[in-house]
C-alpha positions in Angstrom: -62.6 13.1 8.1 -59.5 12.0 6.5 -56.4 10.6 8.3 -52.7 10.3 7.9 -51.8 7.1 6.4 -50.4 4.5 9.2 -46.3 4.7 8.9 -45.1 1.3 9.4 -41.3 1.5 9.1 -39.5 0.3 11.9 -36.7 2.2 13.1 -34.2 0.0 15.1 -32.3 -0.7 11.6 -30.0 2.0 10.1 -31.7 3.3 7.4 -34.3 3.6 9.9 -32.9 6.0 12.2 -31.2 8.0 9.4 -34.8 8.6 8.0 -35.8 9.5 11.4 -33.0 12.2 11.7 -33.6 13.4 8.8 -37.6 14.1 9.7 -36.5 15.6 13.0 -34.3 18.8 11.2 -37.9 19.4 9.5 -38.9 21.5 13.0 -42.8 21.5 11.3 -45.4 20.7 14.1 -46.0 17.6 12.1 -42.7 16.3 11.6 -41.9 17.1 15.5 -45.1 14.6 16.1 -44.3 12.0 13.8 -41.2 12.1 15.0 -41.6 11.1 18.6 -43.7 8.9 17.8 -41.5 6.8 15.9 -38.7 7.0 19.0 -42.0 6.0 21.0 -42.1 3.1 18.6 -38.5 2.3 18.9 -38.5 2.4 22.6 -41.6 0.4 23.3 -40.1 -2.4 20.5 -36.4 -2.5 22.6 -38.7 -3.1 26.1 -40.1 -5.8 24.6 -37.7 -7.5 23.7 -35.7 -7.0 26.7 -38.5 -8.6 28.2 -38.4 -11.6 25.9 -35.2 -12.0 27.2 -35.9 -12.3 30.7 -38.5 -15.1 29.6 -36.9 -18.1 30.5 -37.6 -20.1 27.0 -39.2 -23.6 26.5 -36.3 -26.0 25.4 -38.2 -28.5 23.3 -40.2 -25.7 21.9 -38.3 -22.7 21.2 -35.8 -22.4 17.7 -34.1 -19.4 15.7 -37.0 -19.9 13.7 -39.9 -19.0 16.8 -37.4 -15.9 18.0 -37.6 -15.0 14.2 -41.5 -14.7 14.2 -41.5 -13.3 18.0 -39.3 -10.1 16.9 -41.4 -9.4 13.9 -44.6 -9.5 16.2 -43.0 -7.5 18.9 -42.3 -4.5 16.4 -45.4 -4.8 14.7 -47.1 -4.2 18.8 -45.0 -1.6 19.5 -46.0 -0.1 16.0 -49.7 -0.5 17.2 -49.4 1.0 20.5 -47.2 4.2 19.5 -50.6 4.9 17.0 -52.6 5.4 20.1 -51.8 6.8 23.0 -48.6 4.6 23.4 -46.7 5.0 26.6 -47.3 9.0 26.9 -43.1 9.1 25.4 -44.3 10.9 22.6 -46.3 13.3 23.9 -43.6 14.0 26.6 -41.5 14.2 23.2 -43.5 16.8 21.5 -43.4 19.3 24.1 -39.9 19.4 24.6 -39.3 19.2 20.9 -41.5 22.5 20.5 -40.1 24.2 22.9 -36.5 24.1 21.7 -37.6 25.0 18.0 -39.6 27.9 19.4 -36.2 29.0 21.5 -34.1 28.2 18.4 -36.4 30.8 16.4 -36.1 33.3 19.1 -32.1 33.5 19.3 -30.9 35.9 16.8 -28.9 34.8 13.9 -24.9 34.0 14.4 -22.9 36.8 13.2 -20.5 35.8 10.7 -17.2 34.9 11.7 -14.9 37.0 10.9 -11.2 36.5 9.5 -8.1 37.2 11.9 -5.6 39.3 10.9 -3.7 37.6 8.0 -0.1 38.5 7.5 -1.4 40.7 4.5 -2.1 43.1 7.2 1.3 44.1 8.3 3.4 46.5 9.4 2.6 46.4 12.7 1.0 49.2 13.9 2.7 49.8 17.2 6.3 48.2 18.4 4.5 46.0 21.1 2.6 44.4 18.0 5.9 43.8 16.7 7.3 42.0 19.5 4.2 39.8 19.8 3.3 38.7 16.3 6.7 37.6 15.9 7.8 35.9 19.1 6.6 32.8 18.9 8.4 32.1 15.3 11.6 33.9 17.0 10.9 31.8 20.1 11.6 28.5 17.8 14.4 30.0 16.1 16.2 31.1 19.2 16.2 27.7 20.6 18.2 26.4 17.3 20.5 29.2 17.6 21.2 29.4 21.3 20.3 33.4 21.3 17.7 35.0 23.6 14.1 35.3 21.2 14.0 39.2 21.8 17.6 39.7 20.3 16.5 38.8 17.2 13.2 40.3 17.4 15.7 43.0 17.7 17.3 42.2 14.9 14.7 42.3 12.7 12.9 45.8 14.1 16.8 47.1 13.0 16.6 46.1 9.8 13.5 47.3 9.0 12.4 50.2 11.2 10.1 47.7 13.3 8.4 46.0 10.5 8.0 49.2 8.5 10.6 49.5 6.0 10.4 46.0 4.1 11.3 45.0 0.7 8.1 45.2 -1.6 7.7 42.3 -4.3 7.1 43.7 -7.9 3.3 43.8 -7.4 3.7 45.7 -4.0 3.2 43.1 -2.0 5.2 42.7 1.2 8.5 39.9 0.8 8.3 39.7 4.6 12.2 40.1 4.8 13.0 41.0 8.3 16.4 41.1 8.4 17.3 41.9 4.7 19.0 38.7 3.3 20.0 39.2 0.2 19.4 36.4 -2.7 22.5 34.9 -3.7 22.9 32.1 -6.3 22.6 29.4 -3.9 18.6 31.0 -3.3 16.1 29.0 -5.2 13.1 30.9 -4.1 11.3 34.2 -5.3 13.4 36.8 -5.1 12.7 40.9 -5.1 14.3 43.8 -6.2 15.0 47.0 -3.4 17.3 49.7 -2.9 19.6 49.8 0.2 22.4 51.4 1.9 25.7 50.2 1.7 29.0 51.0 3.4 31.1 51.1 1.1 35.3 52.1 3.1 33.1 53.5 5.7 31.1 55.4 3.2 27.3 55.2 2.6 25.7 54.7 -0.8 22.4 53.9 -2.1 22.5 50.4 -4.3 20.0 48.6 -5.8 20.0 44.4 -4.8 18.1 41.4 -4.9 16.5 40.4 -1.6 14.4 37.2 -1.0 10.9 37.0 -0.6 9.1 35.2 1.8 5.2 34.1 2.2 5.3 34.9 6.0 7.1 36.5 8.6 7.6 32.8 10.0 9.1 31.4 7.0 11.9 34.5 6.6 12.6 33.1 10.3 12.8 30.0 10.3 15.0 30.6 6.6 16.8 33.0 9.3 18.1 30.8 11.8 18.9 28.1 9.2 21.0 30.4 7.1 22.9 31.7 10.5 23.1 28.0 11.6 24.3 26.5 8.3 27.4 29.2 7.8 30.4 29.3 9.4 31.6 32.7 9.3 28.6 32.7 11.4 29.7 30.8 14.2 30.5 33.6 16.6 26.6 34.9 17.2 25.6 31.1 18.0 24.9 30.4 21.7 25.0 33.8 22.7 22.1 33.7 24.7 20.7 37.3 25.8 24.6 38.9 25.2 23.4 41.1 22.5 26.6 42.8 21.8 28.3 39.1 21.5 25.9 38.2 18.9 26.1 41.6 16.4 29.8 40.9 16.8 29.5 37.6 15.3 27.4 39.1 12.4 29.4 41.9 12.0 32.7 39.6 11.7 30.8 37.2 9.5 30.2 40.1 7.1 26.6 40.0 7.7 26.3 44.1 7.8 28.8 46.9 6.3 27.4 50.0 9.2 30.2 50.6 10.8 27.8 51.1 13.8 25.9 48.1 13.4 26.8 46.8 16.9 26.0 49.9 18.9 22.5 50.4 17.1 21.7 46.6 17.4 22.6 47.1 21.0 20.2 50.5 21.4 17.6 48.2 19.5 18.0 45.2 21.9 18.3 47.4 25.3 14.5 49.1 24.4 12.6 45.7 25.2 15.1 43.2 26.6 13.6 40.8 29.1 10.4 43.4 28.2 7.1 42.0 27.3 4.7 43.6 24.5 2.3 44.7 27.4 6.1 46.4 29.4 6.7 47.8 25.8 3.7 49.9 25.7 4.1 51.5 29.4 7.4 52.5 28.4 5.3 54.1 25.0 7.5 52.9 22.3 4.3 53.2 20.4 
């Protein structure tokens, strides 16, 4: 009868224990014994020498040198006694080491994670999903205009029919322009091409204009607020808190809209889910 060649590494060095990881993830019956058999090893070497240490040592005899030959002795014992029936670790170790491959092999496999909704998935598809995709960026850019998050959520479900009536980029992808900002000179960013009512002596007419494009909803609010915050014609909305009427006056003034009604609808908008959240939105079924 043939047996397994003696394994005489010692594993209390780094390239030790990286060798024994690496045996462990094997999860074969004969890697799961080697395996504890080594930490056996390991273990029986480190009592050992604890216990060397406890030995009070002979000054006139004992040197660097002597403490040199006594390690290498000590692992070459505990080498020896892991090869027979050691301490009864390794056994202990074997058991427990089966069992959790054999429960590892019994769980089913992981699904596979899947992707959250990207922002490649909008519109919306209800009003509440509106509110709540877009209130944390509106949150932010409240704060650095001094106007209540849910007016310019507002604002942006005017402009756009809640998400639904957006400029589309060239290759139809969405610019994520909530609040149709057209791209002047000063706009060094990608820029698309939409139709759009104007009001023109209180008249409305269809025009074609350049709008900018964003990569998210966030970015067209954070570009939003600094536009608003930058401009001085502007200055009227800012730090209007939740008066929503105050602030479309100061856009209107600031000649950020031609409707003639702008104020009144911003104001229907605003009324529909001020002080409401998403879950408040849908009981009152503006689905």
């Amino acid at each position: 009868m043939s047996t397994a060649p003696v394994n005489n590494t010692f594993y209390a060095d780094p390239k030790g224990l990286g060798a024994l990881r690496h045996d462990a993830r094997a999860q074969t019956p004969a890697a799961i014994k080697e395996t504890a058999k080594q930490f056996e090893s390991l273990f029986t070497s480190m009592l050992l020498k604890s216990m060397r240490a406890a030995t009070p040592k002979d000054s006139l005899s004992g040197s660097d040198q002597q403490g040199f030959y006594q390690d290498m002795f000590d692992q070459q014992i505990a080498t020896q006694i892991s090869r027979g029936k050691g301490l009864g670790l390794a056994d202990m170790l074997v058991q427990q080491l089966m069992r959790n491959s054999a429960s590892a092999a019994a769980l089913p496999a992981a699904p596979v994670a899947t992707q959250p909704p990207t922002t490649m998935s909008w519109p919306p598809a209800t009003k509440a999903d509106f509110v709540q995709a877009l209130l944390p960026a509106a949150t932010a850019a409240g704060q650095k205009l001094g106007v209540d998050p849910q007016t310019l959520i507002a604002h942006a479900a005017l402009e756009t029919g809640w998400g639904k009536n957006m400029p589309r980029n060239a290759d139809g992808s969405c610019s994520f322009n909530l609040f149709g900002i057209k791209a002047g000179s000063s706009w060094q960013g990608p820029v698309t091409n939409s139709a759009t009512t104007e009001f023109r002596g209180g008249v409305a007419a269809r025009e074609t204009a350049s709008f900018r494009s964003y990569a998210s909803p966030e970015a067209c609010l954070n570009d939003y607020a600094a536009m608003l915050a930058s401009k001085p014609r502007y200055g009227a909305a800012l730090g209007t808190g939740s008066d929503v009427t105050a602030f479309a006056s100061g856009l209107q003034r600031g000649g950020y809209a031609t409707d003639p009604q702008y104020i009144n609808k911003l104001s229907a908008v605003a009324r529909q889910m001020q002080g409401s959240t998403p879950e408040a939105i849908i009981a009152r079924g503006l689905t």
